[in-house]
Biotite code that builds the C-alpha atoms (Angstrom):
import biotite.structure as struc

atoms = struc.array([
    struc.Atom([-93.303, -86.442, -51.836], chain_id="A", res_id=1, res_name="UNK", atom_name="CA", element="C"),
    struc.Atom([-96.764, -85.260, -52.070], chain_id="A", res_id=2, res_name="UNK", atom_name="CA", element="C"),
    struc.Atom([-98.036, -86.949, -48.669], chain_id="A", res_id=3, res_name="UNK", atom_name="CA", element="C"),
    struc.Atom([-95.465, -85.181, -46.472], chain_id="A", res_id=4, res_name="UNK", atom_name="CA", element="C"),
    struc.Atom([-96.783, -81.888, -47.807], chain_id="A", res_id=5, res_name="UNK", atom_name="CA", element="C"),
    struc.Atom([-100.315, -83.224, -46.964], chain_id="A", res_id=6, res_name="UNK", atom_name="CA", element="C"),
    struc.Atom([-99.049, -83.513, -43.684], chain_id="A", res_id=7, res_name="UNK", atom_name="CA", element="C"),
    struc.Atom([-97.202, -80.660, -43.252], chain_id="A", res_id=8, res_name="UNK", atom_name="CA", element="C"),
    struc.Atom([-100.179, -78.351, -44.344], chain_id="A", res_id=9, res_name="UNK", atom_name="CA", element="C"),
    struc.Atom([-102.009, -80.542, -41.888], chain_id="A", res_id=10, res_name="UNK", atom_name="CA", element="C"),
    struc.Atom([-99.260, -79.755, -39.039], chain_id="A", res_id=11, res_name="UNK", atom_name="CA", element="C"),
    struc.Atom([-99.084, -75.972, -40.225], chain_id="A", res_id=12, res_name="UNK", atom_name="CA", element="C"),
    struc.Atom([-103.025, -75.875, -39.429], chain_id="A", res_id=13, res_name="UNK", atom_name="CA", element="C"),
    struc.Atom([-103.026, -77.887, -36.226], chain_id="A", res_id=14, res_name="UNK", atom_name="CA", element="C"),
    struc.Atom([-99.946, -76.897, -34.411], chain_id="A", res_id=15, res_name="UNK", atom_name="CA", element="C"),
    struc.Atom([-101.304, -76.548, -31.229], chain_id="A", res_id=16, res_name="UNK", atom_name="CA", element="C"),
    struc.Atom([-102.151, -80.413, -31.642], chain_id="A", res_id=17, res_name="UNK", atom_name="CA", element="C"),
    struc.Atom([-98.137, -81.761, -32.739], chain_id="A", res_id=18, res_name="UNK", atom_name="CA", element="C"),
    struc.Atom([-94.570, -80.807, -32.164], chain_id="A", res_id=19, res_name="UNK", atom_name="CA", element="C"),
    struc.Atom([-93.715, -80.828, -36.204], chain_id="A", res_id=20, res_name="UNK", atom_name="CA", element="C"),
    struc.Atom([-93.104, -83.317, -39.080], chain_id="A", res_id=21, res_name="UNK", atom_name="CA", element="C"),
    struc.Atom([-90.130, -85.328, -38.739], chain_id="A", res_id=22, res_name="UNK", atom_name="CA", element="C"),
    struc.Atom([-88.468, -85.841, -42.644], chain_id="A", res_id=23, res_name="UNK", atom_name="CA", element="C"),
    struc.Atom([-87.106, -89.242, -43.507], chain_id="A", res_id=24, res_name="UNK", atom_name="CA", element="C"),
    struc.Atom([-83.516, -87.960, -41.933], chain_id="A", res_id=25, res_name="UNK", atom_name="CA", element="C"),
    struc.Atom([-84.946, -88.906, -38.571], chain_id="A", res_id=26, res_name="UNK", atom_name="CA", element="C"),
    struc.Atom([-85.150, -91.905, -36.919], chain_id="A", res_id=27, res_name="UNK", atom_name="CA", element="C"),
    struc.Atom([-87.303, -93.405, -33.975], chain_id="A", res_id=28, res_name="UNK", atom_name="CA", element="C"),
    struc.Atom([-86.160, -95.943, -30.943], chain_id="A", res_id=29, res_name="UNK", atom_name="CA", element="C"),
    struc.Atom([-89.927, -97.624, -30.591], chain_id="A", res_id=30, res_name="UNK", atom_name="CA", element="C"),
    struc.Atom([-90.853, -99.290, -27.034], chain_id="A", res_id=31, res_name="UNK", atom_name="CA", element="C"),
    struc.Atom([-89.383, -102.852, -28.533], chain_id="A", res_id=32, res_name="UNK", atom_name="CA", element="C"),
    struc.Atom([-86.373, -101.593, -28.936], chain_id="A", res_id=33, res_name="UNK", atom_name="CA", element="C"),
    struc.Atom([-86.845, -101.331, -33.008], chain_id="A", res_id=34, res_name="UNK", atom_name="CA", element="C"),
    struc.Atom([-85.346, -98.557, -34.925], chain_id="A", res_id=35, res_name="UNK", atom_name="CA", element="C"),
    struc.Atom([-87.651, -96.941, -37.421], chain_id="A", res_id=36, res_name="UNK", atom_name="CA", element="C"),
    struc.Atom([-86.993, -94.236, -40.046], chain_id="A", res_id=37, res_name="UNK", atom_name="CA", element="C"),
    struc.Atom([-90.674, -93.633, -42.052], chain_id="A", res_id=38, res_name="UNK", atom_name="CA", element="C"),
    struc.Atom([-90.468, -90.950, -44.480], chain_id="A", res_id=39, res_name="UNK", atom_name="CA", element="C"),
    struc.Atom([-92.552, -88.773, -42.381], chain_id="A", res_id=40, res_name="UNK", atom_name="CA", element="C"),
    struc.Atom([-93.526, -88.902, -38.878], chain_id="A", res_id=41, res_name="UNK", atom_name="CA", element="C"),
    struc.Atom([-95.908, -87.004, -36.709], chain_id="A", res_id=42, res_name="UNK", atom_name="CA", element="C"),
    struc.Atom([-96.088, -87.144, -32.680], chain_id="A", res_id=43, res_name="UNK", atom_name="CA", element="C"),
    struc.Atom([-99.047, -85.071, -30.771], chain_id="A", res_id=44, res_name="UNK", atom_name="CA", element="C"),
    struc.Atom([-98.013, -82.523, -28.730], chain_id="A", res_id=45, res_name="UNK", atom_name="CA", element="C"),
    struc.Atom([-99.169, -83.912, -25.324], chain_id="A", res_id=46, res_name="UNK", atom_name="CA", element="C"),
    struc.Atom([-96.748, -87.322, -26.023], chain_id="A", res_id=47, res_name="UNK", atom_name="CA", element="C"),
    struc.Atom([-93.768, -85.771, -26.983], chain_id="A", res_id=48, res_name="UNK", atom_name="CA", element="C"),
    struc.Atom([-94.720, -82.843, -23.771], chain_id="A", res_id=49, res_name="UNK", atom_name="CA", element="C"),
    struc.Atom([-93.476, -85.671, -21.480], chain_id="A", res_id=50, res_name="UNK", atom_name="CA", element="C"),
    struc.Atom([-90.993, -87.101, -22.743], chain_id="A", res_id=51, res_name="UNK", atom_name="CA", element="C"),
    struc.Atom([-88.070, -86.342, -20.502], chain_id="A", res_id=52, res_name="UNK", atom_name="CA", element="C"),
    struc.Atom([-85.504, -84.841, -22.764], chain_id="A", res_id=53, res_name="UNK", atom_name="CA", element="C"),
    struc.Atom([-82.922, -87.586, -22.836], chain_id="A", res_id=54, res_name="UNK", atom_name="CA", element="C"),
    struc.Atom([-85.178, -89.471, -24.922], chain_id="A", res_id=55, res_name="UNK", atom_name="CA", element="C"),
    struc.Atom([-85.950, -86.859, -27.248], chain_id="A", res_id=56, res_name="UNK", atom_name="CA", element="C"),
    struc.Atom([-82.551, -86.597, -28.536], chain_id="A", res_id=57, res_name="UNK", atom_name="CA", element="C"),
    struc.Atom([-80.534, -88.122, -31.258], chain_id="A", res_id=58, res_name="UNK", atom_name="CA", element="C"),
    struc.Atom([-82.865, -91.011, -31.834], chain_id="A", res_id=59, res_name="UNK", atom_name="CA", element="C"),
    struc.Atom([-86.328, -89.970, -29.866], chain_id="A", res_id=60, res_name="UNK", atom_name="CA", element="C"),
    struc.Atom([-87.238, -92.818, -27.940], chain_id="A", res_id=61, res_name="UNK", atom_name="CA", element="C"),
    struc.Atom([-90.847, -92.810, -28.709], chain_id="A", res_id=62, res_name="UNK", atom_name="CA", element="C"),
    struc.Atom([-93.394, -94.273, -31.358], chain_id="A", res_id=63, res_name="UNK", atom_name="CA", element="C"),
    struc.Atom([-94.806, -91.642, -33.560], chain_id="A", res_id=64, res_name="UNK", atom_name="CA", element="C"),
    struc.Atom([-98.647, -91.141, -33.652], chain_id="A", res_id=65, res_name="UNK", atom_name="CA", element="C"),
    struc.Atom([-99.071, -91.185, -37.671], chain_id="A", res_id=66, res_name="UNK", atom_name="CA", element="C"),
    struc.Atom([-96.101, -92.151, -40.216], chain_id="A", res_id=67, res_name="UNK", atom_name="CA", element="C"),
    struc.Atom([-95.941, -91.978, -44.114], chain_id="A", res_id=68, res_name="UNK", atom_name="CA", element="C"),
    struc.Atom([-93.839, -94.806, -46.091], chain_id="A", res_id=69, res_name="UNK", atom_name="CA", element="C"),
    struc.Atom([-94.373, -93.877, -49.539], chain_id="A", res_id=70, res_name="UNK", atom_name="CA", element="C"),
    struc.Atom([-92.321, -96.897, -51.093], chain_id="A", res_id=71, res_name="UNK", atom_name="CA", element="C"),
    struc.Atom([-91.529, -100.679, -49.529], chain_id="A", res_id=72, res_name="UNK", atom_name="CA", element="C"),
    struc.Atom([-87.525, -101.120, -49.827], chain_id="A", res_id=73, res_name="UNK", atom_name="CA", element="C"),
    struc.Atom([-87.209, -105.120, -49.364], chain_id="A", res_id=74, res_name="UNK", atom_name="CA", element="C"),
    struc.Atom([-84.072, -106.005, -48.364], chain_id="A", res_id=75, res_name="UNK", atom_name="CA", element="C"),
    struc.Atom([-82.774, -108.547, -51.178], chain_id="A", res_id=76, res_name="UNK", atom_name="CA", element="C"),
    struc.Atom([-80.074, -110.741, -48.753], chain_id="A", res_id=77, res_name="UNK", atom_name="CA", element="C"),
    struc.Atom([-82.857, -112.030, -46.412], chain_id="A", res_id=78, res_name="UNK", atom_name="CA", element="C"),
    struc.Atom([-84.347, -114.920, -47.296], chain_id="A", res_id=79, res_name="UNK", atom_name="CA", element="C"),
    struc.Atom([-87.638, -114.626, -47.665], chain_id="A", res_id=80, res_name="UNK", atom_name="CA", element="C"),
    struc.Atom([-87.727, -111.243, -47.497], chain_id="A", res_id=81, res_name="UNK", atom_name="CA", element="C"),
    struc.Atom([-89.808, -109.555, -44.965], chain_id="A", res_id=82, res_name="UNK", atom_name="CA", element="C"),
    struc.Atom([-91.586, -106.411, -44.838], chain_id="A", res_id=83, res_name="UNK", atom_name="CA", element="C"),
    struc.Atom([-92.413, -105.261, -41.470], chain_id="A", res_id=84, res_name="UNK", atom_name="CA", element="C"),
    struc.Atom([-95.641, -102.544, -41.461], chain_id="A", res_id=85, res_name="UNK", atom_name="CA", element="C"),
    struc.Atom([-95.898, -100.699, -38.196], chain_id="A", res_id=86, res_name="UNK", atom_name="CA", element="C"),
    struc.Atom([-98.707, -99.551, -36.415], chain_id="A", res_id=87, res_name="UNK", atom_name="CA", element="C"),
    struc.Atom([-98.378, -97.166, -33.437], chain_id="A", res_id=88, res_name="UNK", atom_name="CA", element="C"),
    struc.Atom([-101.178, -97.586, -30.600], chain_id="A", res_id=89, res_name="UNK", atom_name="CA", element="C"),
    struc.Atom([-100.514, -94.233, -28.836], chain_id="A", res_id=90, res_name="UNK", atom_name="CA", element="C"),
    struc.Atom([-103.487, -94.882, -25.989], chain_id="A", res_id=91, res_name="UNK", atom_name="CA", element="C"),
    struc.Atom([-101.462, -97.654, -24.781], chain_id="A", res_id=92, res_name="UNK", atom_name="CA", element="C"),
    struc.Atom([-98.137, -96.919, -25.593], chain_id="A", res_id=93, res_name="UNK", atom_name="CA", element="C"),
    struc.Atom([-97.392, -100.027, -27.817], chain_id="A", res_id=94, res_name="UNK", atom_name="CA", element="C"),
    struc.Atom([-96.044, -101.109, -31.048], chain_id="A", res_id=95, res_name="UNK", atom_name="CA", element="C"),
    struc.Atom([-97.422, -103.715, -32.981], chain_id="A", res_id=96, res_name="UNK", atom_name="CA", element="C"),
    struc.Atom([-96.659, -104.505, -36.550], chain_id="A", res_id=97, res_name="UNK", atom_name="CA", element="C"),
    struc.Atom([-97.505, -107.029, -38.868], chain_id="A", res_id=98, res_name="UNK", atom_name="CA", element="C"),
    struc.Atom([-94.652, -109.106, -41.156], chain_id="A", res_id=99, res_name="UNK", atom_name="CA", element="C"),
    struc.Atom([-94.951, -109.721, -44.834], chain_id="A", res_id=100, res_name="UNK", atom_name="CA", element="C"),
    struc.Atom([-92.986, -112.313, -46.134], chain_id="A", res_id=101, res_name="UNK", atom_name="CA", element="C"),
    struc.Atom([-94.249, -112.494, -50.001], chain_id="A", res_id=102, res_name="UNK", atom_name="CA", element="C"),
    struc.Atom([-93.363, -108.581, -51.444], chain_id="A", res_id=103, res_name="UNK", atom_name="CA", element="C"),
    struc.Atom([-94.694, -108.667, -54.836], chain_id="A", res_id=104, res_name="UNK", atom_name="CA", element="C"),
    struc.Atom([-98.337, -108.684, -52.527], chain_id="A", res_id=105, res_name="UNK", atom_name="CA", element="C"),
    struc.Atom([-97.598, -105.590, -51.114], chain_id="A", res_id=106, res_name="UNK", atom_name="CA", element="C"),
    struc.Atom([-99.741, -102.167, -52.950], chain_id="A", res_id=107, res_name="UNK", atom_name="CA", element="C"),
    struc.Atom([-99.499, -98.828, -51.831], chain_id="A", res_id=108, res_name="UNK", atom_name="CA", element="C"),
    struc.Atom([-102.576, -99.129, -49.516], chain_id="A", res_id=109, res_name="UNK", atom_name="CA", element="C"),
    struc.Atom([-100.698, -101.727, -47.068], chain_id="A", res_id=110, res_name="UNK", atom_name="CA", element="C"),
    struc.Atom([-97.853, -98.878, -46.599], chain_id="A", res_id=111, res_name="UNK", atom_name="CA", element="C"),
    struc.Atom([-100.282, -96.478, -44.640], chain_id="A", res_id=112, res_name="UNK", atom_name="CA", element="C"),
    struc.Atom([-99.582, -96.897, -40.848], chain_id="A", res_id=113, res_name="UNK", atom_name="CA", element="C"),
])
């Protein structure tokens, strides 16, 4: 995946600035209660500082600052099927995301969080 080791060499550069680069084997609890697994994830060292540490555990309980989806996977049984793309608002704490319903619209640009 050549945009996690875009954002790696970023991290390696900054680290002062973020904890590390979560790999798609990690997944995030976000403030709605969502579950999200991006391929990459990034959270800024001064979020993830005060976190208490039960919610950095097993599933961190926090919405990352940047993610990378590098494909769409559409899950065939719903009907229609719906793409959800996530954006993070770390000044206020809040999810939002927006829902596509008609896949074969989706590019690679509307992937980018």
């Amino acid at each position: 995946m050549v945009l996690d080791g875009q954002l790696y060499k970023w991290f390696k550069a900054n680290e002062h600035l973020a904890t590390r680069v979560w790999s798609a084997q990690t997944t995030f609890t976000l403030p709605n209660g969502d579950i999200l697994g991006p391929d990459a994830a990034l959270i800024l060292r001064d979020r993830w500082d005060i976190l208490p540490s039960h919610k950095r555990e097993k599933f961190p309980m926090v919405a990352p600052n940047f993610i990378i989806e590098e494909d769409v996977l559409v899950d065939p049984i719903m009907h229609p099927p719906i793409v959800r793309i996530y954006k993070a608002d770390s000044d206020i704490s809040s999810v939002t995301w927006k829902e596509l319903k008609n896949s074969q619209t989706i590019d690679s640009r509307s992937s980018w969080i």
